[in-house]
Legacy VTK file of the C-alpha trace (Angstrom):
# vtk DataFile Version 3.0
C-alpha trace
ASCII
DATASET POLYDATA
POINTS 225 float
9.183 47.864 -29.556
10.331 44.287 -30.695
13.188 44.357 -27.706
10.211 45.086 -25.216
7.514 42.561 -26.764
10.701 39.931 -26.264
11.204 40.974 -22.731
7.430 40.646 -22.024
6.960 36.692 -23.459
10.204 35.646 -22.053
8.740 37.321 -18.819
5.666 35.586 -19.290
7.458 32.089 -19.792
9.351 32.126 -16.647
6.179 33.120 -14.737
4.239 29.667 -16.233
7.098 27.957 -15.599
7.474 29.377 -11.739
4.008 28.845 -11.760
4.012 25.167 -13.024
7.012 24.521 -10.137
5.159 25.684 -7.476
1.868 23.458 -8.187
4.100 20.338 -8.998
5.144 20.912 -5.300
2.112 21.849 -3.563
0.835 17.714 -4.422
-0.380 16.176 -1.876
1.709 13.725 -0.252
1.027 10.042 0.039
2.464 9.776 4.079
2.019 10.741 6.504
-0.819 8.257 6.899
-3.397 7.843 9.811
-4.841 5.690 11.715
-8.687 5.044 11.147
-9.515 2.123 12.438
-8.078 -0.030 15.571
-9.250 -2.807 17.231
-7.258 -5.105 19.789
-3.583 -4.267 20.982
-1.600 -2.236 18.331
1.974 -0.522 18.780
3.181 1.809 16.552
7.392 3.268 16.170
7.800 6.460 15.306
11.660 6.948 13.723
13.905 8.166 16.198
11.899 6.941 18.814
13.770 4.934 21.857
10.926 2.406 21.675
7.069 1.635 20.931
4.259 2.914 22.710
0.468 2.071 22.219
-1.273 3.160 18.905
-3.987 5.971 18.982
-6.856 6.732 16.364
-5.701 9.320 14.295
-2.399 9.000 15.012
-0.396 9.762 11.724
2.813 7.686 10.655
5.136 8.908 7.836
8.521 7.716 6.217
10.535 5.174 8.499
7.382 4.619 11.500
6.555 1.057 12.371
3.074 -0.129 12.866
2.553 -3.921 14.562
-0.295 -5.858 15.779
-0.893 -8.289 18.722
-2.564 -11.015 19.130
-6.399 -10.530 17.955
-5.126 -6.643 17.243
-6.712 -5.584 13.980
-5.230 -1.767 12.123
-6.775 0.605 9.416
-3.871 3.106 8.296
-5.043 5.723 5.255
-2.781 7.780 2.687
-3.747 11.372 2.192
-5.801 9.978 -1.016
-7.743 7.529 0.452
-6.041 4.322 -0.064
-6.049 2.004 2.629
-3.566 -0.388 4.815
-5.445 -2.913 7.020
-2.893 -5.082 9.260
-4.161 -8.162 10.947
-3.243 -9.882 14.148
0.563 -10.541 15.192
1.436 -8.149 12.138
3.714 -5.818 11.758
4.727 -3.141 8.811
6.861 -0.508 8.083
6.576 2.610 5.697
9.511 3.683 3.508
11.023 6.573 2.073
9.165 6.757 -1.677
11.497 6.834 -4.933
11.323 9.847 -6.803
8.841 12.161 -6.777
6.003 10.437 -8.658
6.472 6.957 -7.275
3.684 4.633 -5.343
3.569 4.228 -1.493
5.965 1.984 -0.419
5.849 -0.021 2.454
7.594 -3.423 4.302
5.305 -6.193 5.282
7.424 -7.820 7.961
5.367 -10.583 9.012
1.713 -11.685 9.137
-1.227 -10.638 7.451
-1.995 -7.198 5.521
-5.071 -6.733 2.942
-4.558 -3.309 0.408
-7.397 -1.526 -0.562
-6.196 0.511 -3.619
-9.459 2.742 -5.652
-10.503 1.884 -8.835
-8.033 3.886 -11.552
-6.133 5.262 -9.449
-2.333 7.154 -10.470
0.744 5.116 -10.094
1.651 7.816 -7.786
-0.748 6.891 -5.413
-0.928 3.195 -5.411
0.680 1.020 -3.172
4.073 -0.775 -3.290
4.182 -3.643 -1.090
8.213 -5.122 0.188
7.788 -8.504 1.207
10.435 -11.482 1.748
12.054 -11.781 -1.637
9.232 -10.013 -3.744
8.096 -6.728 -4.470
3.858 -6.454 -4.814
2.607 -3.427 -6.731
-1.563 -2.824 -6.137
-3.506 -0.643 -8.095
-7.047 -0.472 -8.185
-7.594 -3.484 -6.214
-8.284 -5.531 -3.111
-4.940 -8.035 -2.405
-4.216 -9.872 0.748
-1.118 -10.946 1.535
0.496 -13.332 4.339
3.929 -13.224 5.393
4.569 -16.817 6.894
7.612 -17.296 9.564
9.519 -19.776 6.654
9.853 -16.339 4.357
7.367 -17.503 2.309
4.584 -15.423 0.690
0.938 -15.625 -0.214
-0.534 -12.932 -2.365
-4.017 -13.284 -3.200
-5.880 -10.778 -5.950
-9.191 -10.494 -4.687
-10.476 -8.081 -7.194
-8.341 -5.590 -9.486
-4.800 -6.394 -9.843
-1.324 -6.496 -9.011
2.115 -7.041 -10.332
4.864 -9.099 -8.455
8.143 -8.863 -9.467
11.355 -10.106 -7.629
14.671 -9.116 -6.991
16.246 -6.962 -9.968
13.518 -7.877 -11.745
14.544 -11.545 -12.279
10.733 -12.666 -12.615
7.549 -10.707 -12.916
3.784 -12.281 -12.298
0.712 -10.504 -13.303
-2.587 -11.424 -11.356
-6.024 -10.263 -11.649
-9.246 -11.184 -9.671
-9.613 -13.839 -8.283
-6.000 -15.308 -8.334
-3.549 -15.803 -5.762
0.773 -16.555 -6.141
3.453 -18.303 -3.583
6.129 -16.977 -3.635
8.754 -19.221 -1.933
11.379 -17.742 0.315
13.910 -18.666 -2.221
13.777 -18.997 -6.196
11.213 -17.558 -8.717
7.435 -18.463 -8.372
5.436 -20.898 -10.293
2.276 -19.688 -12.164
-0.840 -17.746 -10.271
-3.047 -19.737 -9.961
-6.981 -20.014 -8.637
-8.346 -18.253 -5.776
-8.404 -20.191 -2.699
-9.812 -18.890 0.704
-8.890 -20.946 3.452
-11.230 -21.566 6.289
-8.776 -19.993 9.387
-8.632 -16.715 7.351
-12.583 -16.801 6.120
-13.410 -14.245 8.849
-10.793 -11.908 8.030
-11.340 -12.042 4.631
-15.259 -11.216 4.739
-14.092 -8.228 7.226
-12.177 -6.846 4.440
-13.821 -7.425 1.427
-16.750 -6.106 3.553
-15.162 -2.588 3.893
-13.898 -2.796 0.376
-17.450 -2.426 -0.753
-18.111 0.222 1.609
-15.493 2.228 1.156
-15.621 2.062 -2.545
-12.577 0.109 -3.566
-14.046 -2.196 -5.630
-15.667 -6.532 -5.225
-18.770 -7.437 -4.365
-20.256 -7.885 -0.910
-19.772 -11.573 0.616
-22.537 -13.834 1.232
-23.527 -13.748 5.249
LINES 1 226
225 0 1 2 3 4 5 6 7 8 9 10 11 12 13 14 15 16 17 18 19 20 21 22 23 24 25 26 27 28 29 30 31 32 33 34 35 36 37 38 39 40 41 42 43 44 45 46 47 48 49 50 51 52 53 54 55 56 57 58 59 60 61 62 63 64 65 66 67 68 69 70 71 72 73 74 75 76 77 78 79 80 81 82 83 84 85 86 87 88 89 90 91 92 93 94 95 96 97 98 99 100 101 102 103 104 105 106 107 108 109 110 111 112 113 114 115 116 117 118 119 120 121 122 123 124 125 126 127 128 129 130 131 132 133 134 135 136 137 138 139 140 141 142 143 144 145 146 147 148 149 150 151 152 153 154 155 156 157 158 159 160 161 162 163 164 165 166 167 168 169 170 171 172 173 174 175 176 177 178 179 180 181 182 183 184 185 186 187 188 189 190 191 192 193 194 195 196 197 198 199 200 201 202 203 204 205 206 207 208 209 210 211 212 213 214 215 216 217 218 219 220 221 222 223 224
């Protein structure tokens, strides 16, 4: 009776545990991610591909696709949860293999502008993880822009939430919260965030975002007109 009562609890066990397996890997993934919005000229690379070809709405990219802007081209891509990736003109960015299983989005900002809409409290495993010139960005409940300028330098401004910075083997880390914004040089460790500043050129593209950050439930407040 004891031999059988054995059999059926170690039978049991393995059945939560097969059980527990098989909903571990039926998560969602992050990628592939789709295209939601798209406004100008917009190329995307799919891996493997012998080239680019012209972007689509609702066109899905996953691990090792390309996505780039042209001049006055503006792109929306969105993970499976909801975050989003919003590329600005003469842009271009490139989504990577993750690392491990519970690990953020990563992505490559090669040059130009990109603004990440992350939800409020939302897993590590589904925030975003930003490559860029000599820094790594991590956004998480947030709005950040960031600008990729041609000298390797880069601008990362906290709009609202937050984001961590940290740079190669971890040799400096940076915290910022809303409103702050860091430089990163192309070479060397960063100074201190500091204040929030908006420059004119980018005012437009800013209100866009922080615009559809409000109305998509990210987080901010709505602009003034």
């Amino acid at each position: 009776m004891i031999k059988i009562m054995w059999a059926a609890v170690v039978g049991g066990a393995g059945l939560l545990v097969g059980l527990s397996a098989g909903l571990a890997w039926a998560q969602p993934r992050e990628l592939p991610a789709q295209v939601v919005t798209l406004g100008g000229s917009a190329e995307v690379y799919k891996k493997g591909a012998p080239g680019w070809t012209s972007a689509g709405l609702r066109a899905e990219l996953g691990e090792g696709d390309s996505v780039r802007t042209q001049v006055g081209g503006r792109i929306t891509l969105k993970t499976a949860s909801g975050q989003a990736l919003r590329l600005g003109s003469r842009s271009q960015l490139a989504l990577l293999a993750p690392e491990g299983d519970a690990g953020p989005t990563r992505v490559r900002l090669d040059n130009g502008w990109l603004w990440v809409a992350v939800s409020p409290n939302s897993p590590p495993s589904t925030q975003i993880e930003v490559g860029v010139g000599p820094g790594v960005v991590t956004v998480g409940g947030a709005g950040v822009g960031l600008r990729r300028g041609p000298d390797g330098a880069v601008l990362v401004q906290v709009h609202h939430g937050s984001a961590v910075c940290v740079g190669p083997n971890r040799q400096w880390e940076r915290a910022l919260t809303g409103a702050q914004q860091l430089l990163i040089p192309g070479s060397g460790p960063p100074g201190a965030p500091g204040p929030l500043t908006i420059d004119q050129l980018e005012a437009t593209w800013v209100k866009w975002n922080a615009d559809q950050d409000v109305a998509g439930g990210y987080g901010g407040t709505k602009p003034a007109p």
